[in-house]
C-alpha positions as CSV (number, residue, x, y, z in Angstrom):
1,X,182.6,50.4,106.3
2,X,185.9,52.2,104.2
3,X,185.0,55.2,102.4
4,X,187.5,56.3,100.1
5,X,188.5,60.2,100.3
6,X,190.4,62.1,97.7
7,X,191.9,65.2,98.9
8,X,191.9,67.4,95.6
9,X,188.4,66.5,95.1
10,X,187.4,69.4,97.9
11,X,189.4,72.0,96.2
12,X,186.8,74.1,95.0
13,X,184.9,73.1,98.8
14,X,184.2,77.0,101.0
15,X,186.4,77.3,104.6
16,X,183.4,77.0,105.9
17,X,181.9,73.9,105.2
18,X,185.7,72.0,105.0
19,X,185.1,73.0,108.6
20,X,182.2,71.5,108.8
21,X,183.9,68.5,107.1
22,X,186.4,68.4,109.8
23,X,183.8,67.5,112.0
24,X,182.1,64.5,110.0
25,X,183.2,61.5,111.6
26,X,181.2,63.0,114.9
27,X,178.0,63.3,113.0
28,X,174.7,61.5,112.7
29,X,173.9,59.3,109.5
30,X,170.8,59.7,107.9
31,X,168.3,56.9,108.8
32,X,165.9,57.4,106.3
33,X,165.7,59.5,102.5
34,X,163.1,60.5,100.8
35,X,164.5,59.8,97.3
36,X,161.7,61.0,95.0
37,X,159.8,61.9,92.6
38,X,160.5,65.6,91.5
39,X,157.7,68.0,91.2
40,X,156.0,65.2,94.1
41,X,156.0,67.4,97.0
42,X,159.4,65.6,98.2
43,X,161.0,69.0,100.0
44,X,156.9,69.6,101.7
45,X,157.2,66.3,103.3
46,X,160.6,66.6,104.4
47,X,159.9,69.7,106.1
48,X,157.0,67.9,107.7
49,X,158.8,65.1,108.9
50,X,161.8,67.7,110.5
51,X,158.6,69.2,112.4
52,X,159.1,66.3,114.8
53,X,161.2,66.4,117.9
54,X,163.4,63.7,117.3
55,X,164.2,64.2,113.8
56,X,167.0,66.8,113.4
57,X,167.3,68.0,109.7
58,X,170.8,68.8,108.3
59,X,172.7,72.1,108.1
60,X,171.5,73.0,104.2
61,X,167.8,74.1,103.3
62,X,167.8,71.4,100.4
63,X,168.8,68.0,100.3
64,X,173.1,67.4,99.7
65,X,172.3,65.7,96.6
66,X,175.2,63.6,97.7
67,X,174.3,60.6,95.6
68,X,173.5,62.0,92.6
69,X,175.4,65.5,91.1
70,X,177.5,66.0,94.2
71,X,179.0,62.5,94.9
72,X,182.4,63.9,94.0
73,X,182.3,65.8,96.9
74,X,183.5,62.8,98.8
75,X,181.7,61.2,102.2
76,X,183.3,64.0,104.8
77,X,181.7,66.6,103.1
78,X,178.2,64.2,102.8
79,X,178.5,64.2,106.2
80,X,179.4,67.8,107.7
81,X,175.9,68.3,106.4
82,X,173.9,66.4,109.1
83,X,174.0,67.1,112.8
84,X,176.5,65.8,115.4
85,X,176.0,63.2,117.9
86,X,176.3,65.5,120.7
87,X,173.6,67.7,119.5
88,X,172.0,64.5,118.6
89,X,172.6,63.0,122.2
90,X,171.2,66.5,123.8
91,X,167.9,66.4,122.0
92,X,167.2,62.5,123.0
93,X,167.8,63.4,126.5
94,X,165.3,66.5,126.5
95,X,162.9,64.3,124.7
96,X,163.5,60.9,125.9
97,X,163.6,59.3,122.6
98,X,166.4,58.5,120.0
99,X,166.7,61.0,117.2
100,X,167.5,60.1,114.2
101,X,168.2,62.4,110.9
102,X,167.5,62.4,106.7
103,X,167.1,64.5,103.6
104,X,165.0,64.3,100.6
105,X,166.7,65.0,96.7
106,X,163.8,63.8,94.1
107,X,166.6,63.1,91.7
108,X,167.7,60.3,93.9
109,X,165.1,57.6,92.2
110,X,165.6,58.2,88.6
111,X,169.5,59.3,89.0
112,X,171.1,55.4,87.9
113,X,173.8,55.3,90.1
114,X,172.1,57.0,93.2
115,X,170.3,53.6,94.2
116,X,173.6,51.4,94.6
117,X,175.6,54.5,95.8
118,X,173.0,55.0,98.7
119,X,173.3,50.9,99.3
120,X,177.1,51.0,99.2
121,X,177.5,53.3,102.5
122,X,173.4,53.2,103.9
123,X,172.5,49.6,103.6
124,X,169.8,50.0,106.5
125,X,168.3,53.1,105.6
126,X,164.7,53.7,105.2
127,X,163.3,55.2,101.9
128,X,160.5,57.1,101.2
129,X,159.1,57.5,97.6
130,X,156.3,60.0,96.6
131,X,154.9,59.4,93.2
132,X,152.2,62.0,91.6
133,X,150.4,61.1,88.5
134,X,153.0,61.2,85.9
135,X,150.6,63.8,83.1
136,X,150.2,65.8,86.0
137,X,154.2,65.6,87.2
138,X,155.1,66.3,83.4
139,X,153.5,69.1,82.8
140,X,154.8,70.7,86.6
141,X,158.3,69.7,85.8
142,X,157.9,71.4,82.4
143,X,156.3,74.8,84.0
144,X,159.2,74.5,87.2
145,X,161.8,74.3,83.9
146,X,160.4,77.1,82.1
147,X,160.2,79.3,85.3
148,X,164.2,78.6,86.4
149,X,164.9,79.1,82.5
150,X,166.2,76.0,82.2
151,X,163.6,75.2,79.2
152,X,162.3,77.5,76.1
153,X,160.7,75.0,74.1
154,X,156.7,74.8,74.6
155,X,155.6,71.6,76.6
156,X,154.4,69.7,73.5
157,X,157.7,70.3,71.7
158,X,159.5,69.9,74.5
159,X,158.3,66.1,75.3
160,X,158.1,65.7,70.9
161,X,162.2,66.4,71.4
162,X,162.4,64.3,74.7
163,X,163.9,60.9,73.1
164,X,166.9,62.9,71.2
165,X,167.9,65.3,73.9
166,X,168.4,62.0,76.6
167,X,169.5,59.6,73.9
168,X,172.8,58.4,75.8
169,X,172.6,60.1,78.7
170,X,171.7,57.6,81.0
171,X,174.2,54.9,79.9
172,X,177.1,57.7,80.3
173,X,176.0,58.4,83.7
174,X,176.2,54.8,84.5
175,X,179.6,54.7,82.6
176,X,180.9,57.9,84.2
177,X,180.7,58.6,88.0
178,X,181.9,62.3,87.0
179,X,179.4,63.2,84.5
180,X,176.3,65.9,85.0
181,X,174.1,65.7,82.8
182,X,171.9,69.1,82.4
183,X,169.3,67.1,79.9
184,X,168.7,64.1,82.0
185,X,168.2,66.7,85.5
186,X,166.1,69.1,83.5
187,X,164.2,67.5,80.3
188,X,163.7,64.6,81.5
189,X,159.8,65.0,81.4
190,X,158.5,61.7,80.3
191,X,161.1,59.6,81.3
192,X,160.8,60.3,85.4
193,X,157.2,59.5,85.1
194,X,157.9,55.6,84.1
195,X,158.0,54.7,87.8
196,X,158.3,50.8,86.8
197,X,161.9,51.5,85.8
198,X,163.3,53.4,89.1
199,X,161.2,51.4,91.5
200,X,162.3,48.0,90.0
201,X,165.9,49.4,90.2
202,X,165.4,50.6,93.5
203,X,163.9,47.6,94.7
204,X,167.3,45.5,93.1
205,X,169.4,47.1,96.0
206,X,166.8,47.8,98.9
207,X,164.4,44.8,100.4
208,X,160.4,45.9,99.2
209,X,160.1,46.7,102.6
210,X,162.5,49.5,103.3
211,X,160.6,51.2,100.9
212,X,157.6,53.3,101.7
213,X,155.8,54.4,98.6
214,X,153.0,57.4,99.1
215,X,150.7,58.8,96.4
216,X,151.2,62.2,95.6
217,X,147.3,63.3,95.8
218,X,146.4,61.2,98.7
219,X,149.1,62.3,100.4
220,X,148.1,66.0,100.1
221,X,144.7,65.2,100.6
222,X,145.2,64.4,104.7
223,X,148.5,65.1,105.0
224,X,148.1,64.5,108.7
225,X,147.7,60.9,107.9
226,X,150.1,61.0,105.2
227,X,152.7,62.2,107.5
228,X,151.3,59.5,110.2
229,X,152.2,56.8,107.5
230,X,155.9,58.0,107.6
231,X,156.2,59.0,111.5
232,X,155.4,55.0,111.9
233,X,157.4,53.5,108.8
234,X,160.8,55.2,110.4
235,X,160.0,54.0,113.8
236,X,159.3,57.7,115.2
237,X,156.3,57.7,117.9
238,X,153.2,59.5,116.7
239,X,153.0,63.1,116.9
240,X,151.0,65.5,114.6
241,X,152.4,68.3,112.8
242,X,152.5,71.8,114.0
243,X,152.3,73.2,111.0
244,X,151.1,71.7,107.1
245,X,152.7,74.3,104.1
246,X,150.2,75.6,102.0
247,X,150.1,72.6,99.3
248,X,149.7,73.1,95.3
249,X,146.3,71.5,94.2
250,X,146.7,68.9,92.1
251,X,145.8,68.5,88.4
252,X,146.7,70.4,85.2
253,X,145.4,73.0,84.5
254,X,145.8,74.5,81.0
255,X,147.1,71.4,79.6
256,X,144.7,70.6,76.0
257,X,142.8,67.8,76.2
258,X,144.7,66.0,73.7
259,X,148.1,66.3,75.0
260,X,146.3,64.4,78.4
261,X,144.6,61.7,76.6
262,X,148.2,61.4,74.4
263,X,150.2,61.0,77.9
264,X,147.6,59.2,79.1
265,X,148.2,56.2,76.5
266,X,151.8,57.1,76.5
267,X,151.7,56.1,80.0
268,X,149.3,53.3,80.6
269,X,151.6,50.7,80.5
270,X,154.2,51.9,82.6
271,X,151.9,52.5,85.5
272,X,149.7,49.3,85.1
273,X,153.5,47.9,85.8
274,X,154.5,50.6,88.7
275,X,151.4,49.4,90.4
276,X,151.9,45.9,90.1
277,X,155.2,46.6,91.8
278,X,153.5,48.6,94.6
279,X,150.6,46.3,95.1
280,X,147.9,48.9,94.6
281,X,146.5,50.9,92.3
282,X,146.6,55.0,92.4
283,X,143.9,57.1,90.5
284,X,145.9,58.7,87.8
285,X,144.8,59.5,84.6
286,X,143.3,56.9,82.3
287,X,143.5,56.5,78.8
């Protein structure tokens, strides 16, 4: 596999992590990503699945977001981020059992590139997707925005000016490897819940099953089980958490009636599709 590297593109890079980078062809490569959805619990479960022995998480409290806003970075600096094969070595031989390593970024699914780019250098990797009802997911990604000041419009007005502020964006992503765009990352509140889209993309670089796809309230409902489903799709040997983080109920609360029943409808479609893809059906809100 030839990764390309561009010197000037690590200009703006700290000492310390071009350190780090110096180091990168010694590291481990992620076996597995959780690539979605945001506002799903995708950080929770990571820090679940780095509860067991032979995962060892990377050296940065969030996920790189490698594939997505920071793929300029280059592939050394993707890689200074995960531990290195001696550590890696160490562990198995305390443990008796191969470690492996991952991260989770929830803008990986709905990011247009991310898919092919993760494909392009991690053609065996495993994926895990966590999807949450996409009323309830809306109206969390609009509250998250709101609270990081990212958004001042109200929710209604906010999702009412959703088709202008993204008109574009997407196909300029896809046209420009460079480009950032702040309204497809931070309004995109109805648009991330049409799981038919990303998953069929997904699924157009990454066999069906590579991909694990968990529901976001029956995966907080027993996450011991949840987290069981995982352990066994990345080939890790059972072992129960030590430790579940206090978990957000789900639900909307506050969120009028009519704005649910609108979504609802808005929605419909898109998930009767998303489960077709999935092969089961999730209790989300109905029209």
């Amino acid at each position: 596999m030839s990764v390309p590297t561009d010197p000037d593109r690590n200009a703006g890079v700290p000492l310390g992590r071009r350190l780090l980078m110096a180091t990168a062809r010694s590291r481990l490569l992620p076996s597995y990503l959780v690539v979605g959805v945001k506002r799903a619990g995708t950080s929770t479960l990571q820090q679940v699945i780095a509860q067991h022995p032979a995962v060892l998480p990377p050296n940065v409290p969030k996920g790189t977001r490698y594939f997505d806003v920071n793929h300029g970075f280059g592939w050394d600096w993707f890689r200074s981020h995960f531990p290195s094969a001696r550590r890696a070595a160490a562990r198995a031989r305390r443990i008796g059992m191969p470690v492996v390593t991952g991260e989770a970024s929830p803008y990986y699914l709905f990011h247009p590139l991310a898919p092919s780019r993760i494909r392009a250098v991690l053609p065996g990797v495993r994926l895990v997707v966590v999807l949450r009802d996409p009323v309830e997911r809306a109206w969390s990604h609009h509250a998250y925005e709101v609270a990081r000041g990212f958004e001042q419009l109200s929710f209604e007005a906010a999702i009412d000016a959703e088709h202008e502020r993204l008109l574009g964006e997407e196909e300029r992503l896809a046209r420009d490897p460079t480009y950032v765009s702040r309204a497809h990352r931070h309004h995109s509140y109805l648009a991330r819940g049409r799981y038919d889209v990303q998953l069929a993309r997904l699924f157009s670089c990454f066999p069906p099953d590579d991909v694990l796809v968990l529901d976001h309230g029956e995966l907080f409902a027993d996450p011991v089980a949840g987290v069981g489903r995982v352990q066994a799709f990345l080939g890790l040997p059972p072992v129960p958490p030590r430790r579940v983080p206090r978990l957000k109920p789900s639900g909307a609360p506050g969120m009028p009636a009519t704005v649910r029943r609108r979504l609802a409808e808005r929605f419909a479609a898109s998930n009767a599709a998303t489960f077709a893809l999935v092969g089961r059906e999730f209790a989300w809100s109905a029209p």
